[in-house]
Backbone as a chain_set.jsonl record, in Angstrom:
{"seq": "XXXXXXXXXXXXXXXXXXXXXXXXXXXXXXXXXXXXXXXXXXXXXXXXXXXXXXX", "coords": {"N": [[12.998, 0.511, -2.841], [10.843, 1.922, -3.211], [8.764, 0.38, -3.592], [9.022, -0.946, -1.021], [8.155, 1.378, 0.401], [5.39, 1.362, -0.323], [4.339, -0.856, 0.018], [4.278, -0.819, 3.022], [2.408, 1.307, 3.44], [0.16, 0.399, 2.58], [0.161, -1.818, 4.923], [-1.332, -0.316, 6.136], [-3.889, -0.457, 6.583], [-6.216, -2.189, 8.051], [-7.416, -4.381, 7.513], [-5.759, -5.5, 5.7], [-3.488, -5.689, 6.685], [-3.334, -8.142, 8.332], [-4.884, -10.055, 6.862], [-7.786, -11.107, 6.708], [-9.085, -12.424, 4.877], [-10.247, -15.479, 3.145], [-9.25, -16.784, 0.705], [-7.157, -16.213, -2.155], [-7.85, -14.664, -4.021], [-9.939, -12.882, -2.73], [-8.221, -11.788, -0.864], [-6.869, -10.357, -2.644], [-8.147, -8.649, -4.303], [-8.601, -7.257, -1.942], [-6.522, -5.681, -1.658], [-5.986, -4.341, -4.454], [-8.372, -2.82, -3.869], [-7.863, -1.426, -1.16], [-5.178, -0.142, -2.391], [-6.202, 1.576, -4.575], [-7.722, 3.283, -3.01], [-5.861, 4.91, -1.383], [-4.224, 6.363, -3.842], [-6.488, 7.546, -4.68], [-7.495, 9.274, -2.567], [-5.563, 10.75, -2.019], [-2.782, 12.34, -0.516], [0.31, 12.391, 0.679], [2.604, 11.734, -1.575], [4.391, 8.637, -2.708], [7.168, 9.085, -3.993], [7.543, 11.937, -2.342], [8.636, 11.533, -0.507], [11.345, 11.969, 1.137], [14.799, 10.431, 0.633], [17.718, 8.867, 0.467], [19.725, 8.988, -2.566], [21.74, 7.419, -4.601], [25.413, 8.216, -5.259]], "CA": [[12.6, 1.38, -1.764], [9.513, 2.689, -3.349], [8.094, -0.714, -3.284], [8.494, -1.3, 0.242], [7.173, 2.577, 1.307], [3.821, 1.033, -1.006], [3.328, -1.982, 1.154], [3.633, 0.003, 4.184], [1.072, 2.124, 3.102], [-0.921, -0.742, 2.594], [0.055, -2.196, 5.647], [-2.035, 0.676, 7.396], [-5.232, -1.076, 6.243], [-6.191, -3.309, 8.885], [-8.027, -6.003, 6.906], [-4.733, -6.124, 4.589], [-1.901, -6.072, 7.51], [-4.22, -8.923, 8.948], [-5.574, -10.962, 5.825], [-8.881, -11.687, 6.737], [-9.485, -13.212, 3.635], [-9.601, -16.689, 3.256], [-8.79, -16.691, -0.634], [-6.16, -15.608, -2.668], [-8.403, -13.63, -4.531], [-10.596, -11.876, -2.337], [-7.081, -10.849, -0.471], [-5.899, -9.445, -3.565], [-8.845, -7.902, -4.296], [-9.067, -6.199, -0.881], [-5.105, -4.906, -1.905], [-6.609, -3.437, -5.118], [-9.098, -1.792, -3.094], [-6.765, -0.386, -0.598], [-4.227, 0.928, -3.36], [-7.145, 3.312, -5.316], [-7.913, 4.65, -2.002], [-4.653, 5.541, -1.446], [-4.116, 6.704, -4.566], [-8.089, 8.639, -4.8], [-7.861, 10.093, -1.433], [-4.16, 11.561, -2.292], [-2.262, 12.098, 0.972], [1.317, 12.015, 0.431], [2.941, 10.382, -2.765], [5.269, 7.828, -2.456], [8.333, 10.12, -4.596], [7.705, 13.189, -2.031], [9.435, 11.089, 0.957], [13.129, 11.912, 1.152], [15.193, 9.45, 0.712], [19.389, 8.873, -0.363], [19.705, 8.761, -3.955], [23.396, 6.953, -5.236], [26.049, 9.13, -6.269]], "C": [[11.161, 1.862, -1.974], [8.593, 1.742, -3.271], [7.499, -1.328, -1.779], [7.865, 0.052, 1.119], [5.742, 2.002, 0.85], [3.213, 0.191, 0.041], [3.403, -1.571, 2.425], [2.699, 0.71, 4.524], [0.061, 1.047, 3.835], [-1.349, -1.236, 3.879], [-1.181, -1.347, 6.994], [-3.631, -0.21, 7.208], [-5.084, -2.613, 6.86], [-6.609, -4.751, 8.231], [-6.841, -7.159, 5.835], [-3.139, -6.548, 5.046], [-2.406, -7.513, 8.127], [-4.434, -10.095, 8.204], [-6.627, -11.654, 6.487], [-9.324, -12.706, 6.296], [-8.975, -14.749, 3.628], [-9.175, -17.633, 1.936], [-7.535, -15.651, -1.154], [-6.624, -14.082, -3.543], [-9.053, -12.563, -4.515], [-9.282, -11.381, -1.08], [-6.273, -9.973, -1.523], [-6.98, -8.171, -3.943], [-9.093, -6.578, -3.037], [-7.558, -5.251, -0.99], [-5.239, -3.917, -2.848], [-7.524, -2.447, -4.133], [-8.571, -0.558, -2.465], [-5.453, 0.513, -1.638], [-5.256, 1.958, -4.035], [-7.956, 3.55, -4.325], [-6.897, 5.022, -1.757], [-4.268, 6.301, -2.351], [-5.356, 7.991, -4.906], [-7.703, 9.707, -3.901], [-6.212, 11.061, -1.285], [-3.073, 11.074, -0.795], [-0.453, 12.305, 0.014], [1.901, 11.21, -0.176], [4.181, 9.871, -2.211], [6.554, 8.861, -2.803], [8.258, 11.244, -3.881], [8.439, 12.645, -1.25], [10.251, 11.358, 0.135], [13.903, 10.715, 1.438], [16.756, 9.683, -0.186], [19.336, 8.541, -2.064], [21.206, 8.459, -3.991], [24.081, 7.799, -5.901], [26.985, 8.466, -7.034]], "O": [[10.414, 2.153, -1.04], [7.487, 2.112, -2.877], [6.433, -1.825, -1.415], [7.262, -0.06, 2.187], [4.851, 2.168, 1.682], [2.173, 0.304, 0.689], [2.479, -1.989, 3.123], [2.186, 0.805, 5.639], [-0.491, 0.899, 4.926], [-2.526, -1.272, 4.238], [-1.602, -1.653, 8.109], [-4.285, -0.381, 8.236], [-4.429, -3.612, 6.564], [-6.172, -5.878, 8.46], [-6.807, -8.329, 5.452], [-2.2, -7.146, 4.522], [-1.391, -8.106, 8.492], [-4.215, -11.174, 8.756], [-6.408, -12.808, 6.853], [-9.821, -13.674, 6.872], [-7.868, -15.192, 3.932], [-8.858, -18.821, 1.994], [-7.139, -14.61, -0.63], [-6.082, -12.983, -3.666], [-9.117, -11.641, -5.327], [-9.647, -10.445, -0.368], [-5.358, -9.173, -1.329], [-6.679, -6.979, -3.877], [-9.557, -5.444, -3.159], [-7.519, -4.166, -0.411], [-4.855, -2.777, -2.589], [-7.125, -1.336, -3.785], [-8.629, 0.631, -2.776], [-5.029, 1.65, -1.436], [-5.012, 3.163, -3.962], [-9.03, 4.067, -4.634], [-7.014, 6.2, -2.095], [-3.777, 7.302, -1.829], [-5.085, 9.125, -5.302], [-7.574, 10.871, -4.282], [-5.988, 11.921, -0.432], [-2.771, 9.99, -0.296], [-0.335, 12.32, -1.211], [1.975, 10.048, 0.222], [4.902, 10.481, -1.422], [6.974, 9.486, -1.829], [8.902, 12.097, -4.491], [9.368, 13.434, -1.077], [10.239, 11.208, -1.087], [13.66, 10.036, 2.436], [16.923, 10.411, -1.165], [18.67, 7.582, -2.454], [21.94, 9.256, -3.406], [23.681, 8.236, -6.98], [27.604, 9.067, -7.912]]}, "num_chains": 1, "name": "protein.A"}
């Protein structure tokens, strides 16, 4: 679950819901990118969403 709230994130970044890129590397690179702005610019962490936990 926390995996797929990440790449949603991600997905907000047009160049990375899109893939511009016409390498493997400068699309991964533009994924790095987009994760330490996400991460820099704060915003809402992944672990604050609510979500069912298994009893």
């Amino acid at each position: 679950n926390l995996i797929e709230r990440m790449f949603g994130r991600l997905k907000d970044w047009r160049r990375i819901a899109t893939r511009y890129d016409r390498s493997a590397h400068a699309c991964m690179s533009a994924i790095c990118i987009a994760a330490t702005g996400i991460f820099r610019l704060g915003g809402p962490s992944l672990e604050e969403t609510p979500f069912k936990t298994p009893s």
